[in-house]
C-alpha positions in Angstrom: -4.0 22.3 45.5 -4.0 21.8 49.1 -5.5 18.9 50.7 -8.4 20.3 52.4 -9.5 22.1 49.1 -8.9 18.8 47.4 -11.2 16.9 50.4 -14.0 19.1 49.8 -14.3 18.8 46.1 -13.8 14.6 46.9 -16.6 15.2 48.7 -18.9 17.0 46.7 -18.0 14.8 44.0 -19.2 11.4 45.8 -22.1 13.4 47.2 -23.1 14.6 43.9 -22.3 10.6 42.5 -24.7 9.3 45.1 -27.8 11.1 44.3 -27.6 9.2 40.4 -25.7 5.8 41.2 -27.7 3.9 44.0 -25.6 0.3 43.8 -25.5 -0.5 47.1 -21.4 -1.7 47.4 -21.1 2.1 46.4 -23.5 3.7 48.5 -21.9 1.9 51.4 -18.2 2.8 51.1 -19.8 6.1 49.8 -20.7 6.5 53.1 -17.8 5.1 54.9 -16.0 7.7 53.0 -17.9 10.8 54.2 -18.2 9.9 57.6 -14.5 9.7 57.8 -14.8 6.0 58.5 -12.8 4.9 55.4 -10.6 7.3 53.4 -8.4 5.0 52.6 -6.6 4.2 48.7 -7.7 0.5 48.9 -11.3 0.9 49.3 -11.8 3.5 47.1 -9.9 1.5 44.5 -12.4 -1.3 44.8 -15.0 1.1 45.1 -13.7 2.7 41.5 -13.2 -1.1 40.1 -16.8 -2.3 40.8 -18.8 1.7 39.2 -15.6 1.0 36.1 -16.4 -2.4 35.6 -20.9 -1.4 36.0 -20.4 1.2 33.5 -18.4 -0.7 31.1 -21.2 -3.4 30.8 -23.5 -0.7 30.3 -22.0 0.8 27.6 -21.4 -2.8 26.2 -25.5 -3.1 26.4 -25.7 0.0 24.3 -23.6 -1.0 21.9 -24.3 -3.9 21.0 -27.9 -3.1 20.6 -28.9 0.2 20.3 -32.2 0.0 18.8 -33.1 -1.6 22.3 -36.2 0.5 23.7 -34.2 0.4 27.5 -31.1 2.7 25.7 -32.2 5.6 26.7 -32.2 3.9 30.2 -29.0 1.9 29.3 -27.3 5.8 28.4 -28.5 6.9 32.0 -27.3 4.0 34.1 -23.8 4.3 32.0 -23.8 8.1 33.4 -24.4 7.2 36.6 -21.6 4.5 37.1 -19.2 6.8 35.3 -20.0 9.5 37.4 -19.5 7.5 40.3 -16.3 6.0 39.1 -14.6 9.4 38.5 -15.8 10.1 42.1 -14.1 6.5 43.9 -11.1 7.1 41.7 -10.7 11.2 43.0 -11.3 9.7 46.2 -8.1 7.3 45.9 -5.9 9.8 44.3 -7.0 12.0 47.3 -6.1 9.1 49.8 -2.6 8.8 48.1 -1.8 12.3 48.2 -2.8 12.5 52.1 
């Protein structure tokens, strides 16, 4: 795949991310990222850490009580942060291959 085709699905992949996952770390080098700002490995690596390490406590929740009333909530939040995860670390393997 050639990098501009790989940029644009980067792109619509944080775009797409951003609409569910509104932590606001994320949203900021979200937008860093699309403005060009910041497209670089390190910041989407810490931008992938902190949506990894959100939905892994979500799940966690989930998990460890799933009779909760919020787990249909707890199941949303989870697919938001993984979402945006999968978008940071596309971003990163992006910045790497650039």
């Amino acid at each position: 795949m050639d990098n501009q085709k790989l940029q644009e699905q980067v792109e619509a992949s944080i775009r797409s991310a951003s609409s569910v996952y509104t932590e606001a770390g994320w949203l900021a080098w979200a937008e860093g990222w699309l403005s060009g700002k910041d497209r670089t490995a390190a910041s989407a690596l810490i931008a992938f850490a902190d949506a990894y390490t959100d939905a892994n406590a979500l799940a966690f929740a989930a998990y460890t009580d799933p009779d909760d009333d919020d787990a249909t909530d707890i199941a949303v939040a989870y697919d938001s942060a993984d979402h945006a995860y999968a978008a940071a670390r596309a971003a990163e393997d992006a910045a790497e291959a650039a």
